[in-house]
DRENTOR-691834 format. One record per atom (N, C-alpha, C): residue in three letters; residue number from 1; chain; atom name; x, y, z. Coordinates in nm, 3 decimals, padded with zeros to 5 digits. Atoms other than C-alpha are relative to their C-alpha. Layout:
residues N
<atom aa="ALA" i="NUM" ch="A" at="CA" px="X" py="Y" pz="Z"/>
...
This chain:
residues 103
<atom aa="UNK" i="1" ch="A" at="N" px="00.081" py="-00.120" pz="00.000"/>
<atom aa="UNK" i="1" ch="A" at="CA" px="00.000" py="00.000" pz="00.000"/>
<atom aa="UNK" i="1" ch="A" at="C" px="00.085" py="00.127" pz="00.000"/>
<atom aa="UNK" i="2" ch="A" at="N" px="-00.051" py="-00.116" pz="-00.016"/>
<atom aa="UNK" i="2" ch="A" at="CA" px="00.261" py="00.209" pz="00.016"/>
<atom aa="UNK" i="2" ch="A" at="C" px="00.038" py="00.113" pz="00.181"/>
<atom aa="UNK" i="3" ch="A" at="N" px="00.040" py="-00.036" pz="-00.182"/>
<atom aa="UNK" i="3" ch="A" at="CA" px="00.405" py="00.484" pz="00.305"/>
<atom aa="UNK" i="3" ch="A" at="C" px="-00.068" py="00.077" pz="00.016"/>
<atom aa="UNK" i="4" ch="A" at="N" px="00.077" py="-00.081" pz="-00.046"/>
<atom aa="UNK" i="4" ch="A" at="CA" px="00.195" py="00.735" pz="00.249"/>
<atom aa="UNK" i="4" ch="A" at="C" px="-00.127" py="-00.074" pz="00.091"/>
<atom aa="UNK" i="5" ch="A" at="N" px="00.140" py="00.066" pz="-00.111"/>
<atom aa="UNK" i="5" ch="A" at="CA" px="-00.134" py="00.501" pz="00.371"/>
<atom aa="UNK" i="5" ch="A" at="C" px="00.073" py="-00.047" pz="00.132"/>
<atom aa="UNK" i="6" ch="A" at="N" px="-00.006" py="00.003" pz="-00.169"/>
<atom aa="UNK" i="6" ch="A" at="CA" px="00.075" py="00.371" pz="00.675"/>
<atom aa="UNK" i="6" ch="A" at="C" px="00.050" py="00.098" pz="00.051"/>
<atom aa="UNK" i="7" ch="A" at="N" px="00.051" py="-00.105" pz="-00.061"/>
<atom aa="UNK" i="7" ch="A" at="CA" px="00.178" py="00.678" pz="00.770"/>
<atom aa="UNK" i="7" ch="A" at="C" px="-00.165" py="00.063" pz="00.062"/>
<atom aa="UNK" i="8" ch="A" at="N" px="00.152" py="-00.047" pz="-00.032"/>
<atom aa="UNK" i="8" ch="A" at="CA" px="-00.187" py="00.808" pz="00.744"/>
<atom aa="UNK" i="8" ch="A" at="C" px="-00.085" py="-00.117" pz="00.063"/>
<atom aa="UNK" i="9" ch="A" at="N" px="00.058" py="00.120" pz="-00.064"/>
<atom aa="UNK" i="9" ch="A" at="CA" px="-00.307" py="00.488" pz="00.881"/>
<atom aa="UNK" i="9" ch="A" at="C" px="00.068" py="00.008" pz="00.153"/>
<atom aa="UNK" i="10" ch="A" at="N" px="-00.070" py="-00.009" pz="-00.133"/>
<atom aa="UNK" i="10" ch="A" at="CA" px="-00.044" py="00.544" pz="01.204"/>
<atom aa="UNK" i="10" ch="A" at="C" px="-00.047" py="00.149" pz="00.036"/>
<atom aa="UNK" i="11" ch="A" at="N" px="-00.001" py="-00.152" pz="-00.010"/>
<atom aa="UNK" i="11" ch="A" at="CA" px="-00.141" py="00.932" pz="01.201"/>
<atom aa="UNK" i="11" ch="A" at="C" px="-00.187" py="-00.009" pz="00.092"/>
<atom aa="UNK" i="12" ch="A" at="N" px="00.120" py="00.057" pz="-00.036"/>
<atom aa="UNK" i="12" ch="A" at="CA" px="-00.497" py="00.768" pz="01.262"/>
<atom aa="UNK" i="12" ch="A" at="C" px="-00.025" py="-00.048" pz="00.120"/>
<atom aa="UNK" i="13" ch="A" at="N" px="-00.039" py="00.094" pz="-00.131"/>
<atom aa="UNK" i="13" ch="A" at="CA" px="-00.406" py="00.539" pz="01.560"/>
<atom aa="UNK" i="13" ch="A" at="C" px="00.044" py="00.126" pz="00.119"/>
<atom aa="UNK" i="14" ch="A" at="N" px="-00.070" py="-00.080" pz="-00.127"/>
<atom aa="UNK" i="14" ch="A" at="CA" px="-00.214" py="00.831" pz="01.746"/>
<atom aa="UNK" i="14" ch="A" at="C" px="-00.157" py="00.056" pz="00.102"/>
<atom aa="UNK" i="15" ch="A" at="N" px="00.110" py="-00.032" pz="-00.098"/>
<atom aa="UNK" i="15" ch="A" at="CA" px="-00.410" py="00.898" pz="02.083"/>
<atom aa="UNK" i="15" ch="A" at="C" px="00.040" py="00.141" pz="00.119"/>
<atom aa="UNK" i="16" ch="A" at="N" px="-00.061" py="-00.078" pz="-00.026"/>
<atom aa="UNK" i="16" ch="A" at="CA" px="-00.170" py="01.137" pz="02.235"/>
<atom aa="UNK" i="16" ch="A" at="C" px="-00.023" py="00.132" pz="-00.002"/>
<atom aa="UNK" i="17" ch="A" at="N" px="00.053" py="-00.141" pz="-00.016"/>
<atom aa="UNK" i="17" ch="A" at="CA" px="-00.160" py="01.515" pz="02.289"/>
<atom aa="UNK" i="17" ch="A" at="C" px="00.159" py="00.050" pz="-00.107"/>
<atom aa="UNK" i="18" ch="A" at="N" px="-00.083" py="-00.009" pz="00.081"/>
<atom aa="UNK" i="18" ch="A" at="CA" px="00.139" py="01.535" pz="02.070"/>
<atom aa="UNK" i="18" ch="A" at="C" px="00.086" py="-00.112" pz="-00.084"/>
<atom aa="UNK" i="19" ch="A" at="N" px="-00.067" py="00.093" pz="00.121"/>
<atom aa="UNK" i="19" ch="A" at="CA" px="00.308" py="01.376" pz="01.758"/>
<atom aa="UNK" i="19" ch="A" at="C" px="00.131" py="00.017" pz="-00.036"/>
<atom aa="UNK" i="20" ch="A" at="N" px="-00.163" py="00.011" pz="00.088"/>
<atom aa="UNK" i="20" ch="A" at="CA" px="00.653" py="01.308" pz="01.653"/>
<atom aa="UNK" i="20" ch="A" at="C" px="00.006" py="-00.098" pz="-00.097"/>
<atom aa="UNK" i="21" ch="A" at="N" px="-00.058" py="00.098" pz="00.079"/>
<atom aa="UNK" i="21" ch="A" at="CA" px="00.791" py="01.184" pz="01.343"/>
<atom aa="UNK" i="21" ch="A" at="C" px="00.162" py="-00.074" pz="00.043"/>
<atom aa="UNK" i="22" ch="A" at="N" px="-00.203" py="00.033" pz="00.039"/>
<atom aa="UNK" i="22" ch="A" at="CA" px="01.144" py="00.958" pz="01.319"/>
<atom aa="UNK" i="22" ch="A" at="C" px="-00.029" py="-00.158" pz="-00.085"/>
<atom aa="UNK" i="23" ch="A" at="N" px="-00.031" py="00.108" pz="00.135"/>
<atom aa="UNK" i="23" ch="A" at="CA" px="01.208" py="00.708" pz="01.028"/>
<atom aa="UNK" i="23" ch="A" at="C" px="00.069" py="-00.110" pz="00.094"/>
<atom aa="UNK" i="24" ch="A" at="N" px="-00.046" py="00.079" pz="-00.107"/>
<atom aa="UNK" i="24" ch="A" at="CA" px="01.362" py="00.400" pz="01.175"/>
<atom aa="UNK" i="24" ch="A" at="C" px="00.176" py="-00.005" pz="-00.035"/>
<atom aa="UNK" i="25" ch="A" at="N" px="-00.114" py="-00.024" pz="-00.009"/>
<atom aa="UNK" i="25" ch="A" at="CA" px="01.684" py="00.524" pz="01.019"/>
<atom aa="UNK" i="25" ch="A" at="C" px="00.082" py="00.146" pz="00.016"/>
<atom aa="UNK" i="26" ch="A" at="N" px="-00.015" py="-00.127" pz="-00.055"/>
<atom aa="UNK" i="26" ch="A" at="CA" px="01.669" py="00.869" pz="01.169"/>
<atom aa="UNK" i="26" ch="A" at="C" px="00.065" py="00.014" pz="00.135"/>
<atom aa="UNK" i="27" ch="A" at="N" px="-00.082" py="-00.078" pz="-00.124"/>
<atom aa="UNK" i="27" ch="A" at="CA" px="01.894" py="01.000" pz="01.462"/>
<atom aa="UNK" i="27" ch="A" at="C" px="-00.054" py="00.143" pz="00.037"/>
<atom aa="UNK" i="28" ch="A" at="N" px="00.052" py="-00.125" pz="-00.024"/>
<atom aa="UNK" i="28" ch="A" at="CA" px="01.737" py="01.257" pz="01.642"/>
<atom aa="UNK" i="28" ch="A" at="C" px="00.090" py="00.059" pz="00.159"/>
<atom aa="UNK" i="29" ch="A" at="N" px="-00.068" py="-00.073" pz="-00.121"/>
<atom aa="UNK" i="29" ch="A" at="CA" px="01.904" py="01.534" pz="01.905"/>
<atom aa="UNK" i="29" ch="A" at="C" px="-00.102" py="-00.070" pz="00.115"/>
<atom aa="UNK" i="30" ch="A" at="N" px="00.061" py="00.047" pz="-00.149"/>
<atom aa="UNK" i="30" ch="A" at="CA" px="01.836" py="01.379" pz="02.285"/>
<atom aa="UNK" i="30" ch="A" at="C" px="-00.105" py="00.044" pz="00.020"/>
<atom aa="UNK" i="31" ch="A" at="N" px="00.106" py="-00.099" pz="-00.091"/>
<atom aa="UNK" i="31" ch="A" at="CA" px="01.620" py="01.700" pz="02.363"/>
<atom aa="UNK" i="31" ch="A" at="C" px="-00.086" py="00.023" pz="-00.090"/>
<atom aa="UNK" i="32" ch="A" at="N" px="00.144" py="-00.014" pz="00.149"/>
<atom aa="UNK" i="32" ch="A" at="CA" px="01.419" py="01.700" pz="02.035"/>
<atom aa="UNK" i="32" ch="A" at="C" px="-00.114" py="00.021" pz="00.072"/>
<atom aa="UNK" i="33" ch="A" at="N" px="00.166" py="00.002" pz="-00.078"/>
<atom aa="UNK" i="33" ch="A" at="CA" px="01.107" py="01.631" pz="02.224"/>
<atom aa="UNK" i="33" ch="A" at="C" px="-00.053" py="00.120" pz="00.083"/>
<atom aa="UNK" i="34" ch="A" at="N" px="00.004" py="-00.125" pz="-00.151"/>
<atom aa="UNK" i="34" ch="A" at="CA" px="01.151" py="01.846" pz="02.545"/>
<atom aa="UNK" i="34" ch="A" at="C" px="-00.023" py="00.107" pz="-00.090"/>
<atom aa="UNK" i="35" ch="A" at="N" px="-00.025" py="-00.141" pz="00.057"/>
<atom aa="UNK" i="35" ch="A" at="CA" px="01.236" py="02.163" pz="02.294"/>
<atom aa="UNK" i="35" ch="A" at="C" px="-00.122" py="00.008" pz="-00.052"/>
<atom aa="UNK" i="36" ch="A" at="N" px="00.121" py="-00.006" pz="00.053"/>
<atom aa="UNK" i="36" ch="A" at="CA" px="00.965" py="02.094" pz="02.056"/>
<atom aa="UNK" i="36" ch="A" at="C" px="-00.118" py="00.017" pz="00.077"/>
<atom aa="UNK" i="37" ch="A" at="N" px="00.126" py="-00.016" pz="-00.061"/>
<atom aa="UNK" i="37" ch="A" at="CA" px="00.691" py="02.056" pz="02.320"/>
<atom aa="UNK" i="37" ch="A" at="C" px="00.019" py="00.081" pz="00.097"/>
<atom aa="UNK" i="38" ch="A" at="N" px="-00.034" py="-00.112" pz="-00.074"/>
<atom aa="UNK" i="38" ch="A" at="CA" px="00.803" py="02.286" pz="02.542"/>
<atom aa="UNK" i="38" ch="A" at="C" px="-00.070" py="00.148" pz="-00.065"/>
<atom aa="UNK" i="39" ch="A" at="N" px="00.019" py="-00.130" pz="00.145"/>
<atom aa="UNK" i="39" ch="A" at="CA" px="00.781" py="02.556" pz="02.195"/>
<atom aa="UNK" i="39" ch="A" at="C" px="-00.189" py="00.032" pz="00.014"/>
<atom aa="UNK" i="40" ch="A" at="N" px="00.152" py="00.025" pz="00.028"/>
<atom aa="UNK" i="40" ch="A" at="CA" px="00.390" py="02.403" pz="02.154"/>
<atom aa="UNK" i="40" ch="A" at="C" px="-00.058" py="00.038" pz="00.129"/>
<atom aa="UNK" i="41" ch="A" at="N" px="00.089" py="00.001" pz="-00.081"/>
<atom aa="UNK" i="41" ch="A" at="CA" px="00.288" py="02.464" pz="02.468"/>
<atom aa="UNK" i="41" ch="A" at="C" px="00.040" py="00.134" pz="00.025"/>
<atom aa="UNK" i="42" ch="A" at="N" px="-00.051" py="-00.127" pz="00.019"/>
<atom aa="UNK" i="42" ch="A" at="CA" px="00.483" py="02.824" pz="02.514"/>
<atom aa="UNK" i="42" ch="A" at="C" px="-00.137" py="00.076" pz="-00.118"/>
<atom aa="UNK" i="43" ch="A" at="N" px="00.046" py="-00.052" pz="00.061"/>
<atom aa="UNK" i="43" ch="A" at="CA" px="00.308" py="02.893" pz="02.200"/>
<atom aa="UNK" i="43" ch="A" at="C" px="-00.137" py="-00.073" pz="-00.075"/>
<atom aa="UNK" i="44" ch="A" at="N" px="00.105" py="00.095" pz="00.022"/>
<atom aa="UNK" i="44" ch="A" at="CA" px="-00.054" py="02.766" pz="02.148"/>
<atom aa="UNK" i="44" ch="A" at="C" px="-00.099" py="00.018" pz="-00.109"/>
<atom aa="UNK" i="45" ch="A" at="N" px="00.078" py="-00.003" pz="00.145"/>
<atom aa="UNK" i="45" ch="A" at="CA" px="-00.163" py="02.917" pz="01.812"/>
<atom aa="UNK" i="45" ch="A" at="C" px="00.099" py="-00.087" pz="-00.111"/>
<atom aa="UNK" i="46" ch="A" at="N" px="-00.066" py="00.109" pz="00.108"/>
<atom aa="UNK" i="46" ch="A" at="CA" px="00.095" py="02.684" pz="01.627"/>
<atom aa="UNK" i="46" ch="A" at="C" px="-00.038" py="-00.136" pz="00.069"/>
<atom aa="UNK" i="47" ch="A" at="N" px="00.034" py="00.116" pz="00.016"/>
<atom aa="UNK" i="47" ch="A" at="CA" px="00.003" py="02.325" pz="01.577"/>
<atom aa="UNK" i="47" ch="A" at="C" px="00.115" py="-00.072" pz="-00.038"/>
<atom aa="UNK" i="48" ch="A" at="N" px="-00.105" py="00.047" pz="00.032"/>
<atom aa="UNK" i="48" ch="A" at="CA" px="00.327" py="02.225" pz="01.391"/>
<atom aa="UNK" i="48" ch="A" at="C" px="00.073" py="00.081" pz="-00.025"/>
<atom aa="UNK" i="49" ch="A" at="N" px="-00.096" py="-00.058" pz="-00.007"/>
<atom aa="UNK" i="49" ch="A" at="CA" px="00.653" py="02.277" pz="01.379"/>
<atom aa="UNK" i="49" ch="A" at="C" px="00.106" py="-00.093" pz="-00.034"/>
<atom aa="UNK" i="50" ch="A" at="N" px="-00.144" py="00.050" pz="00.048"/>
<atom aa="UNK" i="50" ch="A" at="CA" px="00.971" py="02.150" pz="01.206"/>
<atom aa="UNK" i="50" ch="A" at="C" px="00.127" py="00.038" pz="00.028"/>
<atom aa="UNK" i="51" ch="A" at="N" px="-00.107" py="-00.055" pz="-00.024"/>
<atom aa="UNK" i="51" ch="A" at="CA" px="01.316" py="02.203" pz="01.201"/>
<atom aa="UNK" i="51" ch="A" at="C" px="00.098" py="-00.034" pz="-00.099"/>
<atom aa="UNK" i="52" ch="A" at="N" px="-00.114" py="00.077" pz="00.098"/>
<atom aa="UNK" i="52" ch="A" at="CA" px="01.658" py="02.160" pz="01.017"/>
<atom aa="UNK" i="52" ch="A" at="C" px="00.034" py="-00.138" pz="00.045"/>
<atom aa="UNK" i="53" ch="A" at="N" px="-00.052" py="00.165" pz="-00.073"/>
<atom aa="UNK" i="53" ch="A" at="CA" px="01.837" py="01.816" pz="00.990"/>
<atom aa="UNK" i="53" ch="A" at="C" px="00.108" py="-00.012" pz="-00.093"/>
<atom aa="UNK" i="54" ch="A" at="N" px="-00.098" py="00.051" pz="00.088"/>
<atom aa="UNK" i="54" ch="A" at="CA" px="02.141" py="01.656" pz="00.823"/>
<atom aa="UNK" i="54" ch="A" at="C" px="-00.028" py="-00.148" pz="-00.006"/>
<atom aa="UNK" i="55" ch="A" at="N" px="-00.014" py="00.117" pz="00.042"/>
<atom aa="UNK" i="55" ch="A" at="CA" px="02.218" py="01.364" pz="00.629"/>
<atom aa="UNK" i="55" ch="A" at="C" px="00.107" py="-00.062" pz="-00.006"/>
<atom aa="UNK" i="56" ch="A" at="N" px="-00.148" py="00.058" pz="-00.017"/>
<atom aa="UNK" i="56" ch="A" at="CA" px="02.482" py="01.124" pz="00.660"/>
<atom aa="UNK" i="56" ch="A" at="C" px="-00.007" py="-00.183" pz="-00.026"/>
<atom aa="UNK" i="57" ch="A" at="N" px="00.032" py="00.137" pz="00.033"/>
<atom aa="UNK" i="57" ch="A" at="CA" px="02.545" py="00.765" pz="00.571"/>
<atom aa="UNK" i="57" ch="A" at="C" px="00.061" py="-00.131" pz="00.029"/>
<atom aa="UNK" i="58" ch="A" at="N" px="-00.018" py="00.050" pz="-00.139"/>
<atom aa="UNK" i="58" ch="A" at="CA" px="02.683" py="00.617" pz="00.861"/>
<atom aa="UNK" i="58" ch="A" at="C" px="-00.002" py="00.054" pz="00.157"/>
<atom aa="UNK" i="59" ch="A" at="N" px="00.038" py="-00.083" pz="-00.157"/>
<atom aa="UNK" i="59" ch="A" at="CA" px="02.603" py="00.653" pz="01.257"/>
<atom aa="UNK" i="59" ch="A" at="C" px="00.146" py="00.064" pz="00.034"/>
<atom aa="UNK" i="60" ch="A" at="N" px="-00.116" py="-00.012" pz="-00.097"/>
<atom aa="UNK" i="60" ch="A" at="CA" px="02.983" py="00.669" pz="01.341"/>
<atom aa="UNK" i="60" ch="A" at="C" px="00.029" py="00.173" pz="-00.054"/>
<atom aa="UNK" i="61" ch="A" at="N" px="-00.050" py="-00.134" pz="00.059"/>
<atom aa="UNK" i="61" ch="A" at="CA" px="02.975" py="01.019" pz="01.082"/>
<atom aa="UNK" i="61" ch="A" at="C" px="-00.045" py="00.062" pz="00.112"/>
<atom aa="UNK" i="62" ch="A" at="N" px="00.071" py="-00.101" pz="-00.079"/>
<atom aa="UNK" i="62" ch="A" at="CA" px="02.771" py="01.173" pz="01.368"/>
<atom aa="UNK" i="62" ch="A" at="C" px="00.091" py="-00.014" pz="00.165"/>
<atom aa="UNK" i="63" ch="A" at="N" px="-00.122" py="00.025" pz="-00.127"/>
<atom aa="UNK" i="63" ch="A" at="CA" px="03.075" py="01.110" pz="01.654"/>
<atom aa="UNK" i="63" ch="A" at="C" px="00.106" py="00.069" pz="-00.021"/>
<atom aa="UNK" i="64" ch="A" at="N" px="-00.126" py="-00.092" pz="-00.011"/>
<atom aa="UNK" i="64" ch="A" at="CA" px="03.330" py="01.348" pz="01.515"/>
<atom aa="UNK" i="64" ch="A" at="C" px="-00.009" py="00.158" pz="-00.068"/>
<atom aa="UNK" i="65" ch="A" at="N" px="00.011" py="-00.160" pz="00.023"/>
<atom aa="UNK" i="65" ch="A" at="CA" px="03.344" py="01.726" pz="01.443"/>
<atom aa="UNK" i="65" ch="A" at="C" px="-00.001" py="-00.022" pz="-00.177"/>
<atom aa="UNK" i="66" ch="A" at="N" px="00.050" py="00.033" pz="00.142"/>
<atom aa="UNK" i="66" ch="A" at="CA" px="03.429" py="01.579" pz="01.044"/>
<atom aa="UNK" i="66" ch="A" at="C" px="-00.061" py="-00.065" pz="-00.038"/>
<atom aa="UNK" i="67" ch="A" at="N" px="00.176" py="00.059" pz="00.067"/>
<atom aa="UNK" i="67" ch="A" at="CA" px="03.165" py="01.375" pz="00.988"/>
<atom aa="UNK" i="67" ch="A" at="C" px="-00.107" py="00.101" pz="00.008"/>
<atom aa="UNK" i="68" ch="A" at="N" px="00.077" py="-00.109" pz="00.008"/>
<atom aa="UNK" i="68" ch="A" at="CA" px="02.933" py="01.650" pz="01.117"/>
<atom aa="UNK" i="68" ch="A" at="C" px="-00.009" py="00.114" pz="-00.090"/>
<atom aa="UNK" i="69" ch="A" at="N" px="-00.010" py="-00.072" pz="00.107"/>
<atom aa="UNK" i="69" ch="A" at="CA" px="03.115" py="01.886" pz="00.887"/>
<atom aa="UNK" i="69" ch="A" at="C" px="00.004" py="-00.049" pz="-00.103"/>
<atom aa="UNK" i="70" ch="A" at="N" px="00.032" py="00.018" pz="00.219"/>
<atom aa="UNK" i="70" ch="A" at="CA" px="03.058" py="01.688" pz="00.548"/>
<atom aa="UNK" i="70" ch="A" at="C" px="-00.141" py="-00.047" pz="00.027"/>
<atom aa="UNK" i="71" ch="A" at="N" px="00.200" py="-00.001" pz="00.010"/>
<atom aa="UNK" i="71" ch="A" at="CA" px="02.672" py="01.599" pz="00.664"/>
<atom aa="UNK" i="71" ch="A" at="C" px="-00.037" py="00.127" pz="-00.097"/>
<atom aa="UNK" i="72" ch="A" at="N" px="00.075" py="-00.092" pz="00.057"/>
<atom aa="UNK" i="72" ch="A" at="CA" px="02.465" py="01.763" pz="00.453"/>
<atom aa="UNK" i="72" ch="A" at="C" px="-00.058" py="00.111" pz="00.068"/>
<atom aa="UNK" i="73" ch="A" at="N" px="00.081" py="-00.051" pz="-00.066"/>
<atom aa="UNK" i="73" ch="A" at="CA" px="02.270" py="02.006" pz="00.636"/>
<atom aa="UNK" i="73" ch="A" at="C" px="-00.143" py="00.075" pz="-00.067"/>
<atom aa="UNK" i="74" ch="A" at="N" px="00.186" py="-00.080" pz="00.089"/>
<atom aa="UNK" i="74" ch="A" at="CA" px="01.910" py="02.161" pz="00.531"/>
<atom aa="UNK" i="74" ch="A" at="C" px="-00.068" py="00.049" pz="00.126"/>
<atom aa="UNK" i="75" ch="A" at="N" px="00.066" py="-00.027" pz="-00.057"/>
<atom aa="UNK" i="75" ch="A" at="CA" px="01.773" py="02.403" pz="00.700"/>
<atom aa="UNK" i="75" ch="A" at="C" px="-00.144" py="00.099" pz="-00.028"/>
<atom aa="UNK" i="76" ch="A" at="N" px="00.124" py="-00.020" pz="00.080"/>
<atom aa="UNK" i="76" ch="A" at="CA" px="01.393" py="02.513" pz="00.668"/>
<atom aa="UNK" i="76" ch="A" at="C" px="-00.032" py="00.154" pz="00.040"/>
<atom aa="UNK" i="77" ch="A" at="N" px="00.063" py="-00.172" pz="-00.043"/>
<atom aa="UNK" i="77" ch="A" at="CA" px="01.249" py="02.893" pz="00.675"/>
<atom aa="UNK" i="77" ch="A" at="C" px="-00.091" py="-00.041" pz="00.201"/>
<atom aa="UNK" i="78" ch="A" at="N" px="00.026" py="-00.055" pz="-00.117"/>
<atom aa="UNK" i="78" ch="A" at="CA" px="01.127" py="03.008" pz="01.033"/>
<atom aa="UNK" i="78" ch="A" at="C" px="-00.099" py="00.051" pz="-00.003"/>
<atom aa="UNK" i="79" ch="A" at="N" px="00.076" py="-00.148" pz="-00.040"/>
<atom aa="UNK" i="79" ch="A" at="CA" px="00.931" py="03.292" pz="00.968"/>
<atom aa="UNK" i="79" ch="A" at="C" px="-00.122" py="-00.078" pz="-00.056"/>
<atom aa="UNK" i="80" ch="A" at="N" px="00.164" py="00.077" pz="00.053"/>
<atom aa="UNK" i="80" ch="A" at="CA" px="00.519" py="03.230" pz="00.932"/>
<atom aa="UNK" i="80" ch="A" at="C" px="-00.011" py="00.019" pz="-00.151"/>
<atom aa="UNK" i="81" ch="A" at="N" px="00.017" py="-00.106" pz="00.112"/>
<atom aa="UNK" i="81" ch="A" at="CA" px="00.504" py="03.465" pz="00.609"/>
<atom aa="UNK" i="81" ch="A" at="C" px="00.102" py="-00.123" pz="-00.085"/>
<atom aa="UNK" i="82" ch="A" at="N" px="-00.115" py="00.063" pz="00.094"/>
<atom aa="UNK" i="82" ch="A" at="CA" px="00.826" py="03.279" pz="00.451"/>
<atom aa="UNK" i="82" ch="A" at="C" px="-00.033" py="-00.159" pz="-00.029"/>
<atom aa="UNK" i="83" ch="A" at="N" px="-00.008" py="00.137" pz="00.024"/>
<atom aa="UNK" i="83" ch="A" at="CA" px="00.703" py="02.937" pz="00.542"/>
<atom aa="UNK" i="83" ch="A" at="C" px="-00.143" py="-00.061" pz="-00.067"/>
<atom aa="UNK" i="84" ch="A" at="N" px="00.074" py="-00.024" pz="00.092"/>
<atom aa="UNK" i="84" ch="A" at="CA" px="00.379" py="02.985" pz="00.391"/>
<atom aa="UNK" i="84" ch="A" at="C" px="00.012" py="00.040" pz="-00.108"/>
<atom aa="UNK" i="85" ch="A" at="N" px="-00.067" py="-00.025" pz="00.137"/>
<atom aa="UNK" i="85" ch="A" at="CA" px="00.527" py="03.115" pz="00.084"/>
<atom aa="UNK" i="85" ch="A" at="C" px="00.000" py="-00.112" pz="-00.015"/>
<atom aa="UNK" i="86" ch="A" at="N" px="-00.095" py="00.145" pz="00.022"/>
<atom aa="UNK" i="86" ch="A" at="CA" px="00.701" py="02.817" pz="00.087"/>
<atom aa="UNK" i="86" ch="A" at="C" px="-00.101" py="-00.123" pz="-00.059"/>
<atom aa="UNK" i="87" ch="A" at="N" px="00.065" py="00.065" pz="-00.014"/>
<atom aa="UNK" i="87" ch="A" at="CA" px="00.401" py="02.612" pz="00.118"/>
<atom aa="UNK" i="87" ch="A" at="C" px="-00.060" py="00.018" pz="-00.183"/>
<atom aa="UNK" i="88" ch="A" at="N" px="-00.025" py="-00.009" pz="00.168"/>
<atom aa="UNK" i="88" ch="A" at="CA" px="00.326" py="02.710" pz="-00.254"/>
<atom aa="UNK" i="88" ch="A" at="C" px="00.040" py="-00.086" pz="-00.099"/>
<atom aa="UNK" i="89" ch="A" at="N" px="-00.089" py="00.057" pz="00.111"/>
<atom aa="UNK" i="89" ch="A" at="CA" px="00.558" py="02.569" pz="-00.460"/>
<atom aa="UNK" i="89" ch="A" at="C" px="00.046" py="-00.170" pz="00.097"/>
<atom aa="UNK" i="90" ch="A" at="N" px="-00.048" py="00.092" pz="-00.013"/>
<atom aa="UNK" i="90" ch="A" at="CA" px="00.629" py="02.257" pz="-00.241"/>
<atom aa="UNK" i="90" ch="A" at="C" px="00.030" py="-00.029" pz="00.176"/>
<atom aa="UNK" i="91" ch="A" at="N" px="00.062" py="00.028" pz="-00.176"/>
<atom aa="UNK" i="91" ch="A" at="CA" px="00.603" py="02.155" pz="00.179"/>
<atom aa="UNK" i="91" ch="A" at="C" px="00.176" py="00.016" pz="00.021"/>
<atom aa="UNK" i="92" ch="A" at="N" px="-00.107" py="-00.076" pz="-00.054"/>
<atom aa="UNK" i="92" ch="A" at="CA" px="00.838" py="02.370" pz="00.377"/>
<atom aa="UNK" i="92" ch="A" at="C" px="00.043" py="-00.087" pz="00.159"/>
<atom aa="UNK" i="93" ch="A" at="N" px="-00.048" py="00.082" pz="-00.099"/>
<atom aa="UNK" i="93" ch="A" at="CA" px="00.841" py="02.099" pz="00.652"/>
<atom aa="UNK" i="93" ch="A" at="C" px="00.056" py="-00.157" pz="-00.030"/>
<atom aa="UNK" i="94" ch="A" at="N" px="-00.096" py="00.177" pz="00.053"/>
<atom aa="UNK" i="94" ch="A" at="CA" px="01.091" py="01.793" pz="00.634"/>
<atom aa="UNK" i="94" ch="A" at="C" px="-00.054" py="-00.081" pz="00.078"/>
<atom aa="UNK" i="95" ch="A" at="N" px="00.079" py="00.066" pz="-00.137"/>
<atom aa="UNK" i="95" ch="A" at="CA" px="00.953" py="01.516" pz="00.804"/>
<atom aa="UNK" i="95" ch="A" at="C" px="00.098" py="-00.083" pz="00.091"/>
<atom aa="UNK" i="96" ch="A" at="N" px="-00.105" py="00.116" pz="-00.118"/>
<atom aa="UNK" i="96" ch="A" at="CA" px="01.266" py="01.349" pz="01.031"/>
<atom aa="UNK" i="96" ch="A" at="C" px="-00.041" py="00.141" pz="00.172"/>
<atom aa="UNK" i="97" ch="A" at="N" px="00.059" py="-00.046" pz="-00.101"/>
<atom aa="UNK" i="97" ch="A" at="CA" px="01.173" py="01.668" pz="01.255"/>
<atom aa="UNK" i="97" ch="A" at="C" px="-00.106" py="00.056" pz="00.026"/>
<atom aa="UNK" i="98" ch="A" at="N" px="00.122" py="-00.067" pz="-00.035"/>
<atom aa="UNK" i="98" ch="A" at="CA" px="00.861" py="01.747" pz="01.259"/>
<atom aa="UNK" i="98" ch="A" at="C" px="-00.085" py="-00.087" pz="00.164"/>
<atom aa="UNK" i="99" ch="A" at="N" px="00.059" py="00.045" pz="-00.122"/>
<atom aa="UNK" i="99" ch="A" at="CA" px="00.632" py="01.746" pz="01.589"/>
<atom aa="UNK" i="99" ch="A" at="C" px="-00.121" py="00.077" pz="-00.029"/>
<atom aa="UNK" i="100" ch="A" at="N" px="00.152" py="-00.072" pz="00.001"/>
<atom aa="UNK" i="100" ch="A" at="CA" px="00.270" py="01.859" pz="01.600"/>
<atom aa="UNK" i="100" ch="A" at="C" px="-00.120" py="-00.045" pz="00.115"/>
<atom aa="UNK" i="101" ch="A" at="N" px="00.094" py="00.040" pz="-00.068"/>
<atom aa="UNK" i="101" ch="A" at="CA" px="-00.022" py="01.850" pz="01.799"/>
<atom aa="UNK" i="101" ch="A" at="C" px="-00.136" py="-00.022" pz="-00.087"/>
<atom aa="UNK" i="102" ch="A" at="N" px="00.107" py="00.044" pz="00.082"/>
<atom aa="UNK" i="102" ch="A" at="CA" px="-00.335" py="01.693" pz="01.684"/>
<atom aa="UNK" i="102" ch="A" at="C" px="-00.128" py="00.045" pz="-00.030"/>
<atom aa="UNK" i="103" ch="A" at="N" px="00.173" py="-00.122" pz="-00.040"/>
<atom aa="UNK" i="103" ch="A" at="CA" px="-00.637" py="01.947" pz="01.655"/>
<atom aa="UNK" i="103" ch="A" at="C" px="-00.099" py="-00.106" pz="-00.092"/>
């Protein structure tokens, strides 16, 4: 069926007061969570929220200052105005960090 249906089939199931994505070959910062829901609850007219991330194509690249510096990095607009633009031409949120709450 594809991942879009189990995604949307798992997006279905969630019972929670907040959502995180991670791929099962995603590495995410320790405090990901804490920061993100911390943000959502600070600020209660946003629903979602993303962030930058890098790519790399082994775990051990993410253990030394040069592996970190040849990761890729991508980072996504901030601003409401910019990330709505964005939303236009093509989805301004990556999904290894995204977190949202479920309205």
């Amino acid at each position: 069926r594809g991942i879009a249906w189990a995604l949307n089939a798992g997006w279905a199931e969630c019972r929670g007061d907040f959502i995180a994505r991670l791929d099962g070959d995603d590495v995410a910062h320790p405090q990901r969570l804490r920061v993100q829901l911390e943000y959502l609850q600070a600020h209660p007219s946003i629903s979602i929220l993303g962030g930058g991330f890098r790519t790399f194509r082994e775990h051990r690249e993410l253990r030394s200052r040069e592996g970190l510096a040849a990761a890729r990095q991508y980072r996504m607009t901030c601003h409401p105005i910019l990330a709505r633009w964005q939303m236009l031409f093509g989805c301004s949120l990556a999904h290894p960090p995204l977190g949202a709450l479920p309205h």
